[in-house]
C-alpha positions in Angstrom: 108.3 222.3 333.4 105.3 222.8 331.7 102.1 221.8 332.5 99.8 219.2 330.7 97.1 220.7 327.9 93.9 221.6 329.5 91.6 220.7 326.6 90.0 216.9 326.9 91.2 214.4 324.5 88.6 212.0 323.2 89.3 208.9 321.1 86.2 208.1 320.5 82.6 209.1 319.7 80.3 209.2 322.3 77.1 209.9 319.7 75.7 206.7 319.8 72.3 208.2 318.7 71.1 206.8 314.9 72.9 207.8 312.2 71.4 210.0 309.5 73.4 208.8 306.4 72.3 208.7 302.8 74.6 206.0 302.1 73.4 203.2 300.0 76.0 201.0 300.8 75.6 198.9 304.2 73.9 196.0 305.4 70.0 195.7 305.1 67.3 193.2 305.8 64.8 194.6 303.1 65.6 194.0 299.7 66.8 197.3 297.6 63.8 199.4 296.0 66.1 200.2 293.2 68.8 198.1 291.8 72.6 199.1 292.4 73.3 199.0 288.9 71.6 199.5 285.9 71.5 196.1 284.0 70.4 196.1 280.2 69.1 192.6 280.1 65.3 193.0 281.2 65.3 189.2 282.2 67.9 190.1 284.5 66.4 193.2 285.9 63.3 191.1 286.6 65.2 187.7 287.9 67.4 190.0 290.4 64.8 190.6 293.4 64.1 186.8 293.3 68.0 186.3 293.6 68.5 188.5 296.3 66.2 186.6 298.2 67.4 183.8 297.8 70.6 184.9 298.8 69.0 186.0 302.0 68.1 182.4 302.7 70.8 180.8 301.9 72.6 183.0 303.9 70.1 182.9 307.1 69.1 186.6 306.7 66.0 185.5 305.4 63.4 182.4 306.4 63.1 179.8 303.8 60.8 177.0 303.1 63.3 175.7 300.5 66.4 173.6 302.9 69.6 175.5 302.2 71.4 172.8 300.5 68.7 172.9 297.9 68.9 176.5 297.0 
């Protein structure tokens, strides 16, 4: 008979150290320093930080003196 593999198997990580990752993607708090895609209407490009925030309220990421069923 043989005998069972001497080499430990692990199924998972055990780095739970912070991750250095230049992903973009991902949840955040703070609102994006650049925007994740290049719109072409300048209204837009100016409205968007504004929207995001409001997102964040709405959602409860974010404190809001405007009620949620008003945003």
């Amino acid at each position: 008979s043989s005998s069972p593999p001497t080499q430990k198997r692990q199924l998972f990580s055990t780095n739970t150290g912070p991750k250095k990752s230049t992903n973009t993607g991902g949840w955040a708090k703070d609102a994006p320093k650049q925007p994740l895609s290049a719109p072409d209407n300048k209204q837009l490009k100016k409205e968007s930080p504004t929207i995001f925030k409001l997102i964040q309220g709405y959602m409860g990421d974010r404190k809001s003196k405007t009620p949620i069923d008003q945003v």
